[in-house]
MDTraj code that builds the backbone (N, CA, C; nanometers):
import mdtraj as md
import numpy as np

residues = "UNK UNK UNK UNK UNK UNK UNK UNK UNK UNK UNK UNK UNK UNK UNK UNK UNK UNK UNK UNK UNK UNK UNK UNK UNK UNK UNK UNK UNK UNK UNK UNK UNK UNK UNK UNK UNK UNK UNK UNK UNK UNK UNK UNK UNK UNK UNK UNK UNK UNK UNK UNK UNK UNK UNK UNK UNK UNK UNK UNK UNK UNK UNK UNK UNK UNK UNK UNK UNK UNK UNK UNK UNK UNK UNK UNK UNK UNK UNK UNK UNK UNK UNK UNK UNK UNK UNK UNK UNK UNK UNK UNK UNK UNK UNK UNK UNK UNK UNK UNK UNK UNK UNK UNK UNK UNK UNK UNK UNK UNK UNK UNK UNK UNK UNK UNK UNK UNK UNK UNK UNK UNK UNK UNK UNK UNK UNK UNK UNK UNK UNK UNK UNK UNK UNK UNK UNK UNK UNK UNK UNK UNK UNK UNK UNK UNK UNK UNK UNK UNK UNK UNK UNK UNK UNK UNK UNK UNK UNK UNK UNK UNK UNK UNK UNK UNK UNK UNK UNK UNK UNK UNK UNK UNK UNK UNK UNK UNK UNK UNK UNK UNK UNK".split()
xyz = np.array([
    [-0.7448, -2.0727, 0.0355],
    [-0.7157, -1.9683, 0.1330],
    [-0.6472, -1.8519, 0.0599],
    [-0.6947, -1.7423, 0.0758],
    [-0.6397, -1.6156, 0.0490],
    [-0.4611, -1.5871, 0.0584],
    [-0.3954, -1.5556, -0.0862],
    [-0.2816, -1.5492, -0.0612],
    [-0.2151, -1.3661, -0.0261],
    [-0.1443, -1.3451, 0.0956],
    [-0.0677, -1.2536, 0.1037],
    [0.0208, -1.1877, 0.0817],
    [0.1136, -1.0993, 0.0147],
    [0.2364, -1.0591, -0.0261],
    [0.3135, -0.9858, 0.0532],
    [0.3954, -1.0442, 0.1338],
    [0.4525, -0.9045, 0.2168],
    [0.5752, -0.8899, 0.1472],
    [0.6609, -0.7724, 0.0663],
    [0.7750, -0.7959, 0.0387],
    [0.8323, -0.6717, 0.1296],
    [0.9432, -0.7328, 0.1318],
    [1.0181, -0.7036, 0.2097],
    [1.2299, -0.6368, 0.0921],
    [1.2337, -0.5184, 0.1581],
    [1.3199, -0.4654, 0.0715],
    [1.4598, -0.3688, 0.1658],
    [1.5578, -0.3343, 0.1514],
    [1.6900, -0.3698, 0.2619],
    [1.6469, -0.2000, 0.3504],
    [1.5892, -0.2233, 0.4474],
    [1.5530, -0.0777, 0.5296],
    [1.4113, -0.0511, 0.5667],
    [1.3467, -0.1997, 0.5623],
    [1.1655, -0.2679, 0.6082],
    [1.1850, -0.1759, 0.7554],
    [1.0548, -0.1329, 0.7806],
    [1.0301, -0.1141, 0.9423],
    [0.9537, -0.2117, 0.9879],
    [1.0270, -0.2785, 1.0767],
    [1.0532, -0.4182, 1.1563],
    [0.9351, -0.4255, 1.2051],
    [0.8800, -0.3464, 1.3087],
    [0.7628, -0.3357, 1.3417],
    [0.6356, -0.3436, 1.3024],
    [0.6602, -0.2972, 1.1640],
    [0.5184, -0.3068, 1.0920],
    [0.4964, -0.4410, 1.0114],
    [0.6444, -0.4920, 0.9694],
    [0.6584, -0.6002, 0.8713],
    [0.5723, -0.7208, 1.0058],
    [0.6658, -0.7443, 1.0676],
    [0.6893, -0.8064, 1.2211],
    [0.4876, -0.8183, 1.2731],
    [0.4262, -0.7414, 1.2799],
    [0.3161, -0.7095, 1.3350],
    [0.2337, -0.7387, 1.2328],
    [0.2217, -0.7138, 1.0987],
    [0.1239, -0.7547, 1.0288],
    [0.1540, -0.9282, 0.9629],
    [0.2915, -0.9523, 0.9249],
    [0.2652, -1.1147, 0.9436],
    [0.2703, -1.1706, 1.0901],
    [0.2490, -1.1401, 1.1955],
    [0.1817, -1.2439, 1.3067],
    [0.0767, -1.1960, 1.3283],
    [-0.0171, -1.1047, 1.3444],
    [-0.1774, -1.1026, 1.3321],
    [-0.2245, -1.1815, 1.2184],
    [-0.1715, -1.1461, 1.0708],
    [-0.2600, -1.2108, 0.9510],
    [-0.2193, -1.3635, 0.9190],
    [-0.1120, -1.4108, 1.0395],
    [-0.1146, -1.5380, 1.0422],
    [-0.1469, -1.6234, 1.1612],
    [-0.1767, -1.5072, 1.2684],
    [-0.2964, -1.5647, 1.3609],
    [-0.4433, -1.5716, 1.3209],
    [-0.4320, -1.5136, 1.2431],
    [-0.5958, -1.5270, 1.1611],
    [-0.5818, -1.6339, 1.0231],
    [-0.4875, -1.6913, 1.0798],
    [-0.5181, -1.8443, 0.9769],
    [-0.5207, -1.7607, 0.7765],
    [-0.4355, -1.6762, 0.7551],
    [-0.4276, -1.5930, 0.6739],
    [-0.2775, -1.6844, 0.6011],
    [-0.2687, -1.7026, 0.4679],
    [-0.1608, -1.7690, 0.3909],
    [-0.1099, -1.6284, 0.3876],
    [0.0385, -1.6077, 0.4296],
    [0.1274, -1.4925, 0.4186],
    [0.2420, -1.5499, 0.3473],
    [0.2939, -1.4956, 0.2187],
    [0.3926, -1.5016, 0.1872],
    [0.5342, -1.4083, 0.2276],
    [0.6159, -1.3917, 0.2410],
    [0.7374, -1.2861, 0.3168],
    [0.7886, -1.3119, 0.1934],
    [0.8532, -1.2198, 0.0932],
    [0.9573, -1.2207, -0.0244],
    [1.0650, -1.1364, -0.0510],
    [1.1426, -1.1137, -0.0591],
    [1.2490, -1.0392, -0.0792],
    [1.3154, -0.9879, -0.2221],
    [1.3427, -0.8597, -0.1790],
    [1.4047, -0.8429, -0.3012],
    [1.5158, -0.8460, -0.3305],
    [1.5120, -0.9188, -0.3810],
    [1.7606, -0.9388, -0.4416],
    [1.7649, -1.0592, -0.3511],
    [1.7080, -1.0887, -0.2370],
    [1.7527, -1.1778, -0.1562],
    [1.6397, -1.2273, -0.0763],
    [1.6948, -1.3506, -0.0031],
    [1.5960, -1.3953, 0.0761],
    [1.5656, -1.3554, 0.2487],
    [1.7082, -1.2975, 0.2788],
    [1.7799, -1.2734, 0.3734],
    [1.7989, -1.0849, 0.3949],
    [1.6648, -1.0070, 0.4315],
    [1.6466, -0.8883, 0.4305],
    [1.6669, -0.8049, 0.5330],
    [1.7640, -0.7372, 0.5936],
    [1.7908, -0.6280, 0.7047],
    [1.6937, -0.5358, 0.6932],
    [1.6290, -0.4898, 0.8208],
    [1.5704, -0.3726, 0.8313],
    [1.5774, -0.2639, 0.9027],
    [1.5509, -0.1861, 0.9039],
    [1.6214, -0.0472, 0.9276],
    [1.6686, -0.0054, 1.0389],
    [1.6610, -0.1654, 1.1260],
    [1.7107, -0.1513, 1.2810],
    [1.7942, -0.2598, 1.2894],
    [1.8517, -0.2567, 1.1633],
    [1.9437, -0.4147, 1.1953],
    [1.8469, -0.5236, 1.2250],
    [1.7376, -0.5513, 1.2205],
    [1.6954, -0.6855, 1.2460],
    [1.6772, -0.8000, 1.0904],
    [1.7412, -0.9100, 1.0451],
    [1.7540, -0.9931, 0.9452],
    [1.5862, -1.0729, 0.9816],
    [1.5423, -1.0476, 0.8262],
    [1.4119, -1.1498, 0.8635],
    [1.4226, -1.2767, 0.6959],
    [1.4049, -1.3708, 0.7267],
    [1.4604, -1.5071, 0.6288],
    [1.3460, -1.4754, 0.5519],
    [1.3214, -1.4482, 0.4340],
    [1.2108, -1.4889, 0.3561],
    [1.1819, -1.6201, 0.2604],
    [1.0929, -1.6352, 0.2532],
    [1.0590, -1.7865, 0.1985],
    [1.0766, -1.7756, 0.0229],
    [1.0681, -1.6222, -0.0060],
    [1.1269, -1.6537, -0.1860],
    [1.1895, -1.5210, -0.2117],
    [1.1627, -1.5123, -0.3371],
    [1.1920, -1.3498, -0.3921],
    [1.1065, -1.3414, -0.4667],
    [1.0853, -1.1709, -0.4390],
    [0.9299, -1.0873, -0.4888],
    [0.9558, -1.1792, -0.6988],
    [1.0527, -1.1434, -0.7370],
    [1.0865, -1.2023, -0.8740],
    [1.0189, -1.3301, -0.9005],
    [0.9705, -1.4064, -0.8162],
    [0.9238, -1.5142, -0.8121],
    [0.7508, -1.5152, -0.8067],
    [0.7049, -1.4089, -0.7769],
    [0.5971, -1.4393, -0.7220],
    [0.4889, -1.3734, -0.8756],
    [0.3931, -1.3936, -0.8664],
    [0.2657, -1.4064, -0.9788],
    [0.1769, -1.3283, -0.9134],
    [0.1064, -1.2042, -0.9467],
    [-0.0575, -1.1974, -0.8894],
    [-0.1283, -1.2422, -0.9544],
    [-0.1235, -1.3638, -1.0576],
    [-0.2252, -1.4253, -1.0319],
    [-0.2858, -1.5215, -0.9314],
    [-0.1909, -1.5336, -0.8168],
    [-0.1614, -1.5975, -0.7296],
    [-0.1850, -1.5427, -0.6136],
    [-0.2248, -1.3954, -0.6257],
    [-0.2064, -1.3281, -0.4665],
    [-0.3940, -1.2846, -0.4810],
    [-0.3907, -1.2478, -0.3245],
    [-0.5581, -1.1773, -0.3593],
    [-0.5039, -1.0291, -0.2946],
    [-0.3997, -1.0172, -0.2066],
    [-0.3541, -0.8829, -0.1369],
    [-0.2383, -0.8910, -0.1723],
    [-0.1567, -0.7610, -0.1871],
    [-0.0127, -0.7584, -0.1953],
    [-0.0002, -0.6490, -0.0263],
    [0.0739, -0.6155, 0.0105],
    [0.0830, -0.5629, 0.1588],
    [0.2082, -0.4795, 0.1799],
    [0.2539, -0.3638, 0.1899],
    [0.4068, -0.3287, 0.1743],
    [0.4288, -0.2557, 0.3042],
    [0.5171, -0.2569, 0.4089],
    [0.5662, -0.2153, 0.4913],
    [0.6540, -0.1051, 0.4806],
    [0.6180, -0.0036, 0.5471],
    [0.7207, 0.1076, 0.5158],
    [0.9032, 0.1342, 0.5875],
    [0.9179, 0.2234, 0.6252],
    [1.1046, 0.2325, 0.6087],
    [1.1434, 0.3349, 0.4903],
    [1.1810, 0.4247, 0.5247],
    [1.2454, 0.5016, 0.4329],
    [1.3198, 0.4275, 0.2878],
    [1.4101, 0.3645, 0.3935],
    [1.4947, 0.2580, 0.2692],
    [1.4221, 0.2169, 0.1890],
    [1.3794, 0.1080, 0.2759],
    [1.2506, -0.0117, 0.2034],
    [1.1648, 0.0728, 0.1218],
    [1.1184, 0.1566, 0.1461],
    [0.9602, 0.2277, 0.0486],
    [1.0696, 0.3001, -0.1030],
    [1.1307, 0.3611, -0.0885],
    [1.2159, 0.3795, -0.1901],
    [1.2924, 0.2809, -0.2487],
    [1.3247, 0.1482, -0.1925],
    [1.3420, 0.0553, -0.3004],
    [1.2691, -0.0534, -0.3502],
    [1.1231, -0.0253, -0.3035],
    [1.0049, -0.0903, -0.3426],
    [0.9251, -0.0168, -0.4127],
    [0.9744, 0.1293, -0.4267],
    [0.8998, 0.2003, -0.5280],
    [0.9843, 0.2142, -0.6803],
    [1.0978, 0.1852, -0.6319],
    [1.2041, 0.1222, -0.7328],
    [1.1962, 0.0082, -0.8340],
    [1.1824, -0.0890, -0.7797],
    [1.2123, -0.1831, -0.7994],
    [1.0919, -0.2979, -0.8858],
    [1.0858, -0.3235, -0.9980],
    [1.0494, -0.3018, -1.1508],
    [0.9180, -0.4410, -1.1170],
    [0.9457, -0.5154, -1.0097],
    [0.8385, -0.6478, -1.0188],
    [0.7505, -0.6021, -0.9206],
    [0.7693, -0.5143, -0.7836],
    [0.6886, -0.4307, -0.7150],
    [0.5991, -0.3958, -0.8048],
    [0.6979, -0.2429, -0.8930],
    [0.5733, -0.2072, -0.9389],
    [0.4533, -0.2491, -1.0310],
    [0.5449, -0.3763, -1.1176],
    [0.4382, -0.4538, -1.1974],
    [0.3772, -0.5254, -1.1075],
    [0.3574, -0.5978, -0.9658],
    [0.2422, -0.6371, -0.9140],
    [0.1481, -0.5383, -0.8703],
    [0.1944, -0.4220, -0.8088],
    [0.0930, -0.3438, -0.7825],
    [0.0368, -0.2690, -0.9080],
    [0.0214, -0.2565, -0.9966],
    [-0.0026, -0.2575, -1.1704],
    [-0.0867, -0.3257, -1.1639],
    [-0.0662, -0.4738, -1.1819],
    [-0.0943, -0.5792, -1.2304],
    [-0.2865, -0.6069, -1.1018],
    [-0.2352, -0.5512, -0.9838],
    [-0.3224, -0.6155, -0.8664],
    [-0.4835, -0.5397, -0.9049],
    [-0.3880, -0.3593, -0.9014],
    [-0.4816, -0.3058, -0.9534],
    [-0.5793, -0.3070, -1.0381],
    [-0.5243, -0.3369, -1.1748],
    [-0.5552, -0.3631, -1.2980],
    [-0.6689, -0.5079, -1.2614],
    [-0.6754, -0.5565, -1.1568],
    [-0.7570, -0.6544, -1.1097],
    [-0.8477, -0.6611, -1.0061],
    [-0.8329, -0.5381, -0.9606],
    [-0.9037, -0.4791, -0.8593],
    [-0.8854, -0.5727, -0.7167],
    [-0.7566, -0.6282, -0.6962],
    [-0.7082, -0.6845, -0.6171],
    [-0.6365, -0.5880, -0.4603],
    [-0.6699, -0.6442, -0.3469],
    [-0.6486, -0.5722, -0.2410],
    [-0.5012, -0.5320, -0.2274],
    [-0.4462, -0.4037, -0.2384],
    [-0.3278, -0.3262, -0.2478],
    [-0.3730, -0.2492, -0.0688],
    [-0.2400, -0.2941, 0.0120],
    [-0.2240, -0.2089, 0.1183],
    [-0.0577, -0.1769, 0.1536],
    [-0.0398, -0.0532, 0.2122],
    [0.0419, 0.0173, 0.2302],
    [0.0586, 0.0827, 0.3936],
    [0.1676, 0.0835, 0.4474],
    [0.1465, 0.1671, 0.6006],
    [0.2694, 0.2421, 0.5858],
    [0.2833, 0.3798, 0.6891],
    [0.3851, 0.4396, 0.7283],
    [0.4562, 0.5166, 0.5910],
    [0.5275, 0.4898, 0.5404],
    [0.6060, 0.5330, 0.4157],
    [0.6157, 0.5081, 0.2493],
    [0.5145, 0.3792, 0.2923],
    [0.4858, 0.2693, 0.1715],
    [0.3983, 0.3439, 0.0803],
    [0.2880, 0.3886, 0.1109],
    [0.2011, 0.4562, 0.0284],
    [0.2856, 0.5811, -0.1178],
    [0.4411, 0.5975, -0.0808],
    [0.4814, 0.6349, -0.1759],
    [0.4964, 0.5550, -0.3032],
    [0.5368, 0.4472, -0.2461],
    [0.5533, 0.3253, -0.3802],
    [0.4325, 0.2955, -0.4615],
    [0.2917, 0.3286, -0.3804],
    [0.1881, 0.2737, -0.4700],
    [0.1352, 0.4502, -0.5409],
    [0.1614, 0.5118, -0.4925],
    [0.1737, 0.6494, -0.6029],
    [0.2835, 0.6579, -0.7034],
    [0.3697, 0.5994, -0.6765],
    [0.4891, 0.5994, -0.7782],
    [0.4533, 0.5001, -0.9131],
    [0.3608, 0.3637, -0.8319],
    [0.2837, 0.2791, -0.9554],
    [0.1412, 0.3223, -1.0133],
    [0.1361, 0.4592, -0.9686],
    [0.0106, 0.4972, -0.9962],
    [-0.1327, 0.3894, -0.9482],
    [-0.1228, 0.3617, -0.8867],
    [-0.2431, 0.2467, -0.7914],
    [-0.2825, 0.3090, -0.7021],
    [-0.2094, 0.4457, -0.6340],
    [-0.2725, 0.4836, -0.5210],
    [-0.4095, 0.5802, -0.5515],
    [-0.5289, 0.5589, -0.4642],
    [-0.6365, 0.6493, -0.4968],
    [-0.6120, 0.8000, -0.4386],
    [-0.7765, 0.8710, -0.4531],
    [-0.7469, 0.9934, -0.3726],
    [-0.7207, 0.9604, -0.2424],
    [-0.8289, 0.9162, -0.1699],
    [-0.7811, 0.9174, 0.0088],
    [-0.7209, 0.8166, 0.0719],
    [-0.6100, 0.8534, 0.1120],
    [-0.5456, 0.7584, 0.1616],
    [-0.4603, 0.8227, 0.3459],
    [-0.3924, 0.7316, 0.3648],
    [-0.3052, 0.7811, 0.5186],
    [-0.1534, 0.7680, 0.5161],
    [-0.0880, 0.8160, 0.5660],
    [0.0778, 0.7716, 0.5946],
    [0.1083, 0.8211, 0.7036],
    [0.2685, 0.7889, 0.7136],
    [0.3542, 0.8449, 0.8260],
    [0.3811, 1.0192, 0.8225],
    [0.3251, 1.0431, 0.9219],
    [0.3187, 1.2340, 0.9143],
    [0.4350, 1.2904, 0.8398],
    [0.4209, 1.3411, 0.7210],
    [0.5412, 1.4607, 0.6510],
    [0.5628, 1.3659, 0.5087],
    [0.5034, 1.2151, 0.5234],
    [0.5392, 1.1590, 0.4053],
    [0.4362, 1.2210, 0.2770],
    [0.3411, 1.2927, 0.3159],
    [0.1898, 1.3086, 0.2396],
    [0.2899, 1.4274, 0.1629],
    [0.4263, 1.4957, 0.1743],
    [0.4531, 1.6172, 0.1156],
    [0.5331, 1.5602, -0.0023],
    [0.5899, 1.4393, 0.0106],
    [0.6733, 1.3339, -0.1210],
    [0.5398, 1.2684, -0.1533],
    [0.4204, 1.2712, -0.1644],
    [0.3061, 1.2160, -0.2451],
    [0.2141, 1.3135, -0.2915],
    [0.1290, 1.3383, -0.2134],
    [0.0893, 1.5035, -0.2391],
    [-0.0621, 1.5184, -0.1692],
    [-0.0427, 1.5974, -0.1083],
    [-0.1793, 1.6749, -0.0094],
    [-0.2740, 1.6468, -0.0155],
    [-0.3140, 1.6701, -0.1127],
    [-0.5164, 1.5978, -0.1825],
    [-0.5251, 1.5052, -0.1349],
    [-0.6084, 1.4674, -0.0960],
    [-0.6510, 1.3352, -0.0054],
    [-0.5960, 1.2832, 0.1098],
    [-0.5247, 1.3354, 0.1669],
    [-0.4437, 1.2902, 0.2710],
    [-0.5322, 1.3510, 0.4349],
    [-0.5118, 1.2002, 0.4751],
    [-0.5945, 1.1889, 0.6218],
    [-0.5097, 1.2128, 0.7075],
    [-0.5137, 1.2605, 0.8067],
    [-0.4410, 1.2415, 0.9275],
    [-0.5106, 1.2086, 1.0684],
    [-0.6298, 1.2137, 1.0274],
    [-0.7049, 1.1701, 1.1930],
    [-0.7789, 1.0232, 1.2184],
    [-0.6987, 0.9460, 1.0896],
    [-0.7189, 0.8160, 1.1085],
    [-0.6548, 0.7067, 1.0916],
    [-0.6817, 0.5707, 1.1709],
    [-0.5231, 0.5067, 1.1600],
    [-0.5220, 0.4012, 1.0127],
    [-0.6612, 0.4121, 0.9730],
    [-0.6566, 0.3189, 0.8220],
    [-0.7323, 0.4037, 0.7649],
    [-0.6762, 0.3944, 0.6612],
    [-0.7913, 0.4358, 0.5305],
    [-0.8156, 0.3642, 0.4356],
    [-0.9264, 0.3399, 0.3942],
    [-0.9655, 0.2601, 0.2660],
    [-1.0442, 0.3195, 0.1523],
    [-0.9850, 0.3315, 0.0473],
    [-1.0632, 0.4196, -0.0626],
    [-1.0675, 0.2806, -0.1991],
    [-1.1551, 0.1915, -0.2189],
    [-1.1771, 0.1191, -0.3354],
    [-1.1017, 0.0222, -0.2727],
    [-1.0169, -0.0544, -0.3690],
    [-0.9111, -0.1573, -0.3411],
    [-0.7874, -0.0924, -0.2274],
    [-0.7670, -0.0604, -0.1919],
    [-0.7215, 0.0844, -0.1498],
    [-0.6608, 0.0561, -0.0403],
    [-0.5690, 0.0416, 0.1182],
    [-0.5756, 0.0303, 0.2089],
    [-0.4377, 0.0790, 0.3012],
    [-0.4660, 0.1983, 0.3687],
    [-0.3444, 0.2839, 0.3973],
    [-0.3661, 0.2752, 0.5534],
    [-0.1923, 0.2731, 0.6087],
    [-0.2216, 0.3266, 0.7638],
    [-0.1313, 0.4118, 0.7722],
    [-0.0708, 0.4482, 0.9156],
    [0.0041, 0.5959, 0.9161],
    [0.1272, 0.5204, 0.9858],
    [0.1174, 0.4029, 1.0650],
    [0.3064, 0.3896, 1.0926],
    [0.3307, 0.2798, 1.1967],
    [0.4254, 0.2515, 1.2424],
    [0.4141, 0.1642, 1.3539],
    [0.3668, 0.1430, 1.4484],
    [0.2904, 0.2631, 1.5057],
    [0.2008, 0.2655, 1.6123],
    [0.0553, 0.2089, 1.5811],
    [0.0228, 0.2429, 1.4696],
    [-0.0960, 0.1843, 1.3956],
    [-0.0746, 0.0310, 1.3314],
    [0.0218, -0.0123, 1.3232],
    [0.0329, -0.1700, 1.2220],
    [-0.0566, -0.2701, 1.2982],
    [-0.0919, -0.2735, 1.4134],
    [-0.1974, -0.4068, 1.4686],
    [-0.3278, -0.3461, 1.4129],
    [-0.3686, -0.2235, 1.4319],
    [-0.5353, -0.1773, 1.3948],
    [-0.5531, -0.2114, 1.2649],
    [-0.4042, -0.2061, 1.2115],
    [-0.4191, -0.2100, 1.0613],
    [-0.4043, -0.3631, 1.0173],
    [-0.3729, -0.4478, 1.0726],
    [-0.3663, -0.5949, 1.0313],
    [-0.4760, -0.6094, 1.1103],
    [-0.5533, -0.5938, 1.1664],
    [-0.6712, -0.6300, 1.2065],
    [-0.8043, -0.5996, 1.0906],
    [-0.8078, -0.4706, 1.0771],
    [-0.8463, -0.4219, 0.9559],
    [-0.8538, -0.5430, 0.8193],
    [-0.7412, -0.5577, 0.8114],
    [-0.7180, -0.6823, 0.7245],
    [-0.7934, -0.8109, 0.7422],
    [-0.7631, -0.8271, 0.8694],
    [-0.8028, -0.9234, 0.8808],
    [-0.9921, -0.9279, 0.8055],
    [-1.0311, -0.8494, 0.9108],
    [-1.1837, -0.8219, 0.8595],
    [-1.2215, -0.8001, 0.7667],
    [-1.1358, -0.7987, 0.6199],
    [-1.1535, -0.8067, 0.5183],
    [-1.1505, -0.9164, 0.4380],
    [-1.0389, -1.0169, 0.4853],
    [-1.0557, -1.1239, 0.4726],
    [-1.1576, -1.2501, 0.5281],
    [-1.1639, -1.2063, 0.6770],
    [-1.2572, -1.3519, 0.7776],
    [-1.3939, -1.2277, 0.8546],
    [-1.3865, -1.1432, 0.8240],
    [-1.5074, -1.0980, 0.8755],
    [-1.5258, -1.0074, 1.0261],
    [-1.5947, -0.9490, 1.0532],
    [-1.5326, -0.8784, 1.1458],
    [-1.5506, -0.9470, 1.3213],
    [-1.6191, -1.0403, 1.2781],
    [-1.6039, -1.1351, 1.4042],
    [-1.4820, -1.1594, 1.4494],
    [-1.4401, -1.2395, 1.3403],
    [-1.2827, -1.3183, 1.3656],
    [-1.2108, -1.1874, 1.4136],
    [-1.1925, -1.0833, 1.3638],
    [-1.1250, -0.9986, 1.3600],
    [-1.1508, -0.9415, 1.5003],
    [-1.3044, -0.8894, 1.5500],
    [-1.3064, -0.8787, 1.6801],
    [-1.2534, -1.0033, 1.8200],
    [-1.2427, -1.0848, 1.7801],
    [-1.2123, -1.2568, 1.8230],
    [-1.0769, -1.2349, 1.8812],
    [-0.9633, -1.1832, 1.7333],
    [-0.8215, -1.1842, 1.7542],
    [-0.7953, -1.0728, 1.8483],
    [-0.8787, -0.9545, 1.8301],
    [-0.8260, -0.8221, 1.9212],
    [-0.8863, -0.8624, 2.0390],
    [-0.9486, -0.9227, 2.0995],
    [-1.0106, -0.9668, 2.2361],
    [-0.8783, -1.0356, 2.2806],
    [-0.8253, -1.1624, 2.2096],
    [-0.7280, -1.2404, 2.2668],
    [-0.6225, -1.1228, 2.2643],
    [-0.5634, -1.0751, 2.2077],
    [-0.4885, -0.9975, 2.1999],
    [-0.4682, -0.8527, 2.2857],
    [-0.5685, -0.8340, 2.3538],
    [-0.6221, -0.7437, 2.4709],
    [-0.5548, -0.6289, 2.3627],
    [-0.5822, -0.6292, 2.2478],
    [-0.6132, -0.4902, 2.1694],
    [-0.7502, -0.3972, 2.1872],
    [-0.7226, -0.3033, 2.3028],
    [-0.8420, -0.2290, 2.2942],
    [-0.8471, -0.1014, 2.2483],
    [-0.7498, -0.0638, 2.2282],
    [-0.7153, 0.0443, 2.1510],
    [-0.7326, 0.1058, 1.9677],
    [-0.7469, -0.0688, 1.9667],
    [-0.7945, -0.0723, 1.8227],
    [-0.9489, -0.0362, 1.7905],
])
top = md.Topology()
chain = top.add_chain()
for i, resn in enumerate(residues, 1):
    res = top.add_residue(resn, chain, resSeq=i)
    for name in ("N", "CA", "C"):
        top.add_atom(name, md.element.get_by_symbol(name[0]), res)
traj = md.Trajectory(xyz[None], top)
């Protein structure tokens, strides 16, 4: 089964973290949650989420997606922070599935992994830079590639996922139960 990376870093937006591991683990999806410095990560609304290791721990040779949740905090200390950027390096360099939502897409320009077209949270495209930047869609996918724009978008966008992983059945399957029609 396909392994997931969500790391998680002190100022995650709850919502997006929150929303893409319970869709991609209603889709029978192996999600890892990891932390950085700790296991035990606050996010930018005060909510503590327990993670099962630390990002320091983890291998892509081991992952098939790495996944990063945005947060001001969080995206600046995941664009920081030296094993981030060697997995998303490393994923690339493997042509392994790299996705990003809301604020995150700075960290994978900061590891140089990000392509031309991609999406974010409106005003973040001016700390990355203009060229390629979508705004009239809630995912973008350019190669290994996989961007959304913010918390309002994180289910279209773990759905998305999903259908990359199980196909777009399953994926239409989960948004039916889920009375996602908006997606």
């Amino acid at each position: 089964m396909p392994k997931i990376l969500i790391p998680l870093a002190k100022g995650f937006e709850e919502i997006e973290a929150v929303a893409l591991i319970d869709v991609l683990r209603r889709a029978e999806l192996n999600v890892v949650v990891a932390g950085i410095g700790t296991t035990k990560v606050s996010g930018a609304h005060n909510i503590e989420i327990h993670c099962e290791c630390l990002v320091s721990e983890v291998k892509s040779d081991d992952l098939e997606m790495i996944l990063l949740p945005g947060g001001w905090d969080g995206t600046y200390a995941l664009a920081e922070d030296k094993n981030i950027q060697r997995l998303l390096q490393e994923m690339d360099a493997k042509n392994k599935l790299i996705g990003a939502i809301c604020a995150a897409p700075y960290a994978l320009n900061k590891a140089g992994v990000l392509k031309h077209n991609y999406t974010c949270y409106p005003s973040v495209e001016n700390e990355i830079r203009l060229e390629g930047y979508t705004e009239d869609k809630s995912v973008v996918t350019d190669g290994n590639i996989m961007t959304s724009r913010g918390p309002g978008t994180a289910l279209c966008f773990a759905l998305a996922i999903v259908e990359k992983f199980k196909g777009k059945e399953a994926a239409q399957a989960l948004k039916k139960g889920m009375l996602l029609d908006f997606c």
